[in-house]
C-alpha positions in Angstrom: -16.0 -13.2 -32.1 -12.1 -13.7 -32.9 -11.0 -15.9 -34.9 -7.2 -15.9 -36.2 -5.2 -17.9 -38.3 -1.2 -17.2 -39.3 0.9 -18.5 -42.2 4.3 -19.9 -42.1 7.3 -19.6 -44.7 10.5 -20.8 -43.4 13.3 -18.5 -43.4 17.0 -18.7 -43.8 17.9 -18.8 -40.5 17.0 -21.8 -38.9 17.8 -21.8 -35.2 15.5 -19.7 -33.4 16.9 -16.7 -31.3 14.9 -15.9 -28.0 15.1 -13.5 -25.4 13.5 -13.3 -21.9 14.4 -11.4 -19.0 14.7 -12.3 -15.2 16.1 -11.1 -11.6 17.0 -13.7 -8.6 13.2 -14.0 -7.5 11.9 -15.3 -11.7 15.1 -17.3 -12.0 13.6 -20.6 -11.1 10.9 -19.7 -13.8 13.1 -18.5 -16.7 14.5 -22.2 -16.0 11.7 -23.9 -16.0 10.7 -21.9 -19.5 13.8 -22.3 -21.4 13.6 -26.1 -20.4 10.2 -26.3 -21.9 11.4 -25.1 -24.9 14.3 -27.3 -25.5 12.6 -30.3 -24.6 10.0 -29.2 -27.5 12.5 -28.1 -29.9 12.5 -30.3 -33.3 16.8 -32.3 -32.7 17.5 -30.3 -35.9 17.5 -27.1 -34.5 19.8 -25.1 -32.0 18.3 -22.3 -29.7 20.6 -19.3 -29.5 19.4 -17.6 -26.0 19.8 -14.1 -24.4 18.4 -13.2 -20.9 18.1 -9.4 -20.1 19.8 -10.1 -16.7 18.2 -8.3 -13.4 20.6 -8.7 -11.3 21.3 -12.9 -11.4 23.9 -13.7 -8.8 26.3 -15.5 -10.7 25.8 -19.0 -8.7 22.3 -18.4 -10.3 23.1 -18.3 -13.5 25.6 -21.2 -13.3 22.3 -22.8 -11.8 20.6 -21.5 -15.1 22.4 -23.1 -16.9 23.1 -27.1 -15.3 19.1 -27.0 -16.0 19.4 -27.0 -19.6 20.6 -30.0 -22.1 24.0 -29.2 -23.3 24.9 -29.2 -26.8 21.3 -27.6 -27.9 21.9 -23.8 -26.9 23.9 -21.0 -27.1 23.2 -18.7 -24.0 24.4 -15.3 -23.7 23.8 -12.9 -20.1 22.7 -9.0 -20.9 23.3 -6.4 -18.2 20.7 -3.8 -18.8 20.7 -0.3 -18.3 17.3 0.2 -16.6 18.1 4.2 -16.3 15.5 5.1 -18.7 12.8 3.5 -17.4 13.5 5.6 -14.0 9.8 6.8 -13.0 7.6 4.2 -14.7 4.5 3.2 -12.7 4.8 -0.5 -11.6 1.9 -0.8 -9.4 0.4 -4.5 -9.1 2.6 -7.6 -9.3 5.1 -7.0 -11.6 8.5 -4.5 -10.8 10.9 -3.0 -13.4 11.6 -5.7 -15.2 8.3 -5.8 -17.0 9.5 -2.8 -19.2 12.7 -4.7 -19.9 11.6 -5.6 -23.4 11.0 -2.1 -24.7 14.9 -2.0 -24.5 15.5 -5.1 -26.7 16.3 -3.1 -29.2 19.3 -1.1 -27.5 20.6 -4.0 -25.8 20.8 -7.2 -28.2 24.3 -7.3 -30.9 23.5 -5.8 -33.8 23.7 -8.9 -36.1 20.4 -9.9 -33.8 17.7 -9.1 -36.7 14.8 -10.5 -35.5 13.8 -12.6 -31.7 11.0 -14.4 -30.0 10.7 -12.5 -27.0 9.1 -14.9 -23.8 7.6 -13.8 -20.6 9.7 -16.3 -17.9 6.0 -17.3 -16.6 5.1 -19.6 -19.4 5.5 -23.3 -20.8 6.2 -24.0 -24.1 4.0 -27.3 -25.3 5.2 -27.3 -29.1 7.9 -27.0 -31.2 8.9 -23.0 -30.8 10.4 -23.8 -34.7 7.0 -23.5 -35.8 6.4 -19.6 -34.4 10.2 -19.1 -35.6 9.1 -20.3 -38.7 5.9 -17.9 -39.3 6.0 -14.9 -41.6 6.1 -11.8 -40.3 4.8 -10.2 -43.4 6.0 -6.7 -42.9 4.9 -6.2 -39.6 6.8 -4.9 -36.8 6.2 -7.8 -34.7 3.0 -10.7 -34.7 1.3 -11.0 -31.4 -1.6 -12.5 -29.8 -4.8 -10.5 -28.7 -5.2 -10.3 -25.0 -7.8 -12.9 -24.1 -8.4 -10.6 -21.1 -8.8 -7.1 -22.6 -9.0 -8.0 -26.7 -10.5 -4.5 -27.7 -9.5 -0.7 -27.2 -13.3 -1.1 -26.3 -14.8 -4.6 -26.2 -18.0 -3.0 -24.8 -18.7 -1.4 -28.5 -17.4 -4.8 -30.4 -18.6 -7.7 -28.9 -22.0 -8.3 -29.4 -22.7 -10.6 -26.2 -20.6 -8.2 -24.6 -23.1 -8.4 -21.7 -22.2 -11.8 -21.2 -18.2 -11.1 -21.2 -18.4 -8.6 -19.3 -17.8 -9.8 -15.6 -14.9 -12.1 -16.3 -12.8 -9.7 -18.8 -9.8 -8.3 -17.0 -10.7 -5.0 -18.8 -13.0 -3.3 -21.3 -10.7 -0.8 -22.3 -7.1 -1.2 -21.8 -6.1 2.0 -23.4 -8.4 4.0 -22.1 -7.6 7.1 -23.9 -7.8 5.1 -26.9 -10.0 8.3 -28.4 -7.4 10.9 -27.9 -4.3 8.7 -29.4 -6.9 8.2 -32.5 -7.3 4.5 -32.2 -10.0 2.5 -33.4 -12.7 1.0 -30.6 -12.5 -2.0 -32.7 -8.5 -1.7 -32.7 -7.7 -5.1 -31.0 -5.5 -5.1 -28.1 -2.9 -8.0 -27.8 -0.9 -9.3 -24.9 3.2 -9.0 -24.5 4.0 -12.4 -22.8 5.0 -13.7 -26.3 6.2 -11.6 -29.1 7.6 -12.2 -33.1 9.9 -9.6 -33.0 11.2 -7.6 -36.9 14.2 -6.2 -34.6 15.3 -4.4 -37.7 12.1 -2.3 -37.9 12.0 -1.6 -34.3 15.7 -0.1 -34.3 14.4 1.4 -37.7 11.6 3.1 -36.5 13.3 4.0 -32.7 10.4 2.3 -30.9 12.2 1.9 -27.6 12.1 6.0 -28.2 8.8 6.2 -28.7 7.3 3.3 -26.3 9.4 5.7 -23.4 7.9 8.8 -24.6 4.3 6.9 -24.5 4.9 6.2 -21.3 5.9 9.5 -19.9 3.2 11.6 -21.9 0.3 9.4 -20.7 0.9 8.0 -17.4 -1.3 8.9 -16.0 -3.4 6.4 -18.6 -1.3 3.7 -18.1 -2.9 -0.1 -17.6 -1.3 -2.8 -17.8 2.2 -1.5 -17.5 4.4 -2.3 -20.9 1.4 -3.5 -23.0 0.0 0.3 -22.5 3.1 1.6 -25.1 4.1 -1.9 -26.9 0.0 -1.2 -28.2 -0.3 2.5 -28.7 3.5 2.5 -30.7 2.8 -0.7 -33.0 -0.6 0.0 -33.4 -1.4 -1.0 -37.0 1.9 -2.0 -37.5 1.5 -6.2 -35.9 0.2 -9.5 -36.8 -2.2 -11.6 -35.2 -1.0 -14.9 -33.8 -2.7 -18.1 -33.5 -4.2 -17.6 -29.3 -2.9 -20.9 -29.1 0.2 -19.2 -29.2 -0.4 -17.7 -26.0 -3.0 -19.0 -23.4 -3.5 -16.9 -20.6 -5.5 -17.7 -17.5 -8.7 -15.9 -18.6 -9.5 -18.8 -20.9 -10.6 -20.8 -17.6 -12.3 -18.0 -16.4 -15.3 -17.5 -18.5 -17.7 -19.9 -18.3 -18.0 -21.1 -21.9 -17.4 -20.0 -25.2 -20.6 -18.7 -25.3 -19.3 -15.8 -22.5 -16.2 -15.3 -23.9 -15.0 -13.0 -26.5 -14.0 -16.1 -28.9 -15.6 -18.7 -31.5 -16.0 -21.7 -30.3 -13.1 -23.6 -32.1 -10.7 -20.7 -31.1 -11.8 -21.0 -27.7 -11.7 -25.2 -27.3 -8.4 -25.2 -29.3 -7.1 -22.5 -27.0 -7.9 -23.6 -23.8 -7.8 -27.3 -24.3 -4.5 -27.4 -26.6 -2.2 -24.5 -26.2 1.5 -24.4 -27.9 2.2 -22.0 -24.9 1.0 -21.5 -21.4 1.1 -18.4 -20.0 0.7 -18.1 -16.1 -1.1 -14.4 -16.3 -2.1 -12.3 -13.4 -0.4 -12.6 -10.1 -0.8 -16.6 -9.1 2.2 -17.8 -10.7 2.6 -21.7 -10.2 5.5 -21.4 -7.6 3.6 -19.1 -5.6 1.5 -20.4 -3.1 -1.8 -20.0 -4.8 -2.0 -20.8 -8.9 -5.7 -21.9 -10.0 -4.5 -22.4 -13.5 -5.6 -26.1 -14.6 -2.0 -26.3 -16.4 -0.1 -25.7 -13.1 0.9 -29.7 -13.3 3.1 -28.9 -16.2 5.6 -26.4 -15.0 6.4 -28.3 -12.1 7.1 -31.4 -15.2 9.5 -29.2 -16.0 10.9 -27.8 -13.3 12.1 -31.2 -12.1 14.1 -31.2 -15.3 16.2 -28.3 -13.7 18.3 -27.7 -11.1 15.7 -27.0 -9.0 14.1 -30.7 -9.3 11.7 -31.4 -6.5 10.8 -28.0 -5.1 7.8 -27.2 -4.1 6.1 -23.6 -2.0 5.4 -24.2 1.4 2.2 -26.5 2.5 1.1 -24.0 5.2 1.9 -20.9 3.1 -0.6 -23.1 0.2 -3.3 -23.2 2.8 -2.8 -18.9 3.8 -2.8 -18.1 0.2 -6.2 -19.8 -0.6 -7.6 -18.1 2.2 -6.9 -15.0 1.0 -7.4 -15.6 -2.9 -10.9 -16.2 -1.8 -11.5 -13.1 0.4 -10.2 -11.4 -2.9 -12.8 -13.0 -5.3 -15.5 -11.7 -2.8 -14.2 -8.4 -2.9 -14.1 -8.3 -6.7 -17.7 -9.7 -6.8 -18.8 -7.0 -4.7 -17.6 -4.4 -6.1 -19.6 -5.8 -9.7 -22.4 -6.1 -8.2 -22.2 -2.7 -6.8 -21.4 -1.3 -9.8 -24.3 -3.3 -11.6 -26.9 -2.4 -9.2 -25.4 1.5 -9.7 -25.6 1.2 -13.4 -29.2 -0.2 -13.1 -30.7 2.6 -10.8 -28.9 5.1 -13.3 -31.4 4.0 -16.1 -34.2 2.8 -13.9 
């Protein structure tokens, strides 16, 4: 079972410095984020802000930025060149821009020493001071373990693994894990929300290396940036508190009992998260979102400039429809396998 803890040492610097990246169809939602984090952040502290821009129209960014409370940031627009990501596989729901924070690195000044790095699909619940404030304690970056995949191979760690096994969003993330030399036990942890030493990662060329991964072993690759970010810093992060980062997976096993966590990490997690992360593709502006902390993005989305909107009712009611017929397709296709892997050893 996982279990983490992190310790804190305040540093120097005490305004936080954040990144995130969006184009014109997340710009609503890297709002909406950076909202949730100034509303959060302790009066004392300034947020210093870059966004890896996408292609923002400049009336969008201007939007951007009436949704924020003047006098508490300092916001700074990044045009990226996305040549070298060229060829990456984005299948799924995510496009380019999901590789954008490999390039961090390459694009942020060089007085930029270290950066939270936030997904634009999450809410911040606490005081982002506190994760600015935890030691990194030589690692390249802190992290927190996918809840959805936590293992190279949680199928050889966890020992109700049985139980787990239909809601995890994947046993083996890296799935040449073997060949790279990794651990089975190695845990795997998600990119939505990242402590970033930018000083080791220009050090150490990791935008180099992540791109190499990439190319070398795409035809491995899962989970699209994660695949590299994991393989590249492996052995070389920190764990952070889940509560850190809560994906949707949390409300997807049953109890704690079918989950890869200890009970208090799993009540304190899905209960009382610092950050919300809207994984897998039903977002809370979509049409379809079954996360039970949907209500609070749109608490602070009408703190933007986008105050008040809301998808489509009839595009609501088409969506459901068709998130179910997907559920039944996914519990077909475990069953089938089941039933496969039963006859196998009958």
């Amino acid at each position: 079972m996982i279990s983490t803890r992190a310790s804190s040492a305040k540093p120097a610097d005490r305004d936080p410095t954040v990144v995130l990246a969006a184009d014109e169809a997340f710009a609503m939602a890297l709002a909406t984020t950076l909202r949730s984090v100034l509303d959060n952040l302790a009066p004392e502290r300034r947020l210093r802000i870059f966004v890896l821009d996408a292609g923002l129209q400049a009336e969008t960014r201007q939007r951007v930025l009436r949704s924020l409370p003047s006098g508490r940031f300092d916001l700074e627009w990044l045009a990226v060149d996305a040549s070298a990501l060229a060829g990456l596989p984005i299948p799924g729901h995510v496009n380019l821009v999901g590789y954008y924070r490999i390039l961090i690195p390459r694009v942020l000044p060089a007085d930029v020493r270290r950066v939270i790095y936030l997904d634009s699909d999450l809410i911040i619940r606490a005081d982002l001071g506190r994760l600015w404030d935890t030691d990194l304690a030589g690692q390249l970056c802190l992290a927190a373990q996918d809840c959805s995949a936590p293992y190279m191979d949680s199928s050889q760690v966890l020992p109700n693994y049985a139980a787990c096994a239909p809601y995890l969003g994947s046993s083996q993330p890296v799935p040449n894990f073997r060949e790279l030399g990794l651990s089975p036990a190695a845990p795997y942890f998600n990119s939505g929300v990242l402590s970033i030493d930018l000083d080791g990662w220009r050090a150490h060329d990791m935008p180099r290396r992540m791109l190499a991964c990439l190319e070398d072993h795409k035809q491995h690759v899962l989970f699209w940036d994660q695949y590299a970010l994991n393989v590249a810093l492996a052995g070389h992060w920190g764990p952070l508190d889940l509560r850190w980062n809560q994906g949707l997976h949390f409300f997807l096993y049953p109890s704690w009992q079918a989950s890869p966590f200890d009970r208090q990490t799993f009540d304190q997690a899905r209960l009382d998260p610092y950050i919300v992360h809207y994984t897998t593709r039903y977002k809370p502006w979509g049409a379809y979102c079954p996360h039970p902390f949907r209500h609070e993005f749109f608490t602070y989305l009408d703190r933007t400039a986008w105050a008040g909107w809301r998808p489509p009712r009839l595009k609501v009611i088409w969506e459901l429809v068709k998130s179910q017929e997907r559920a039944l397709r996914r519990g077909r296709k475990w069953l089938g396998k089941q039933a496969r892997q039963w006859f196998a050893r009958a």
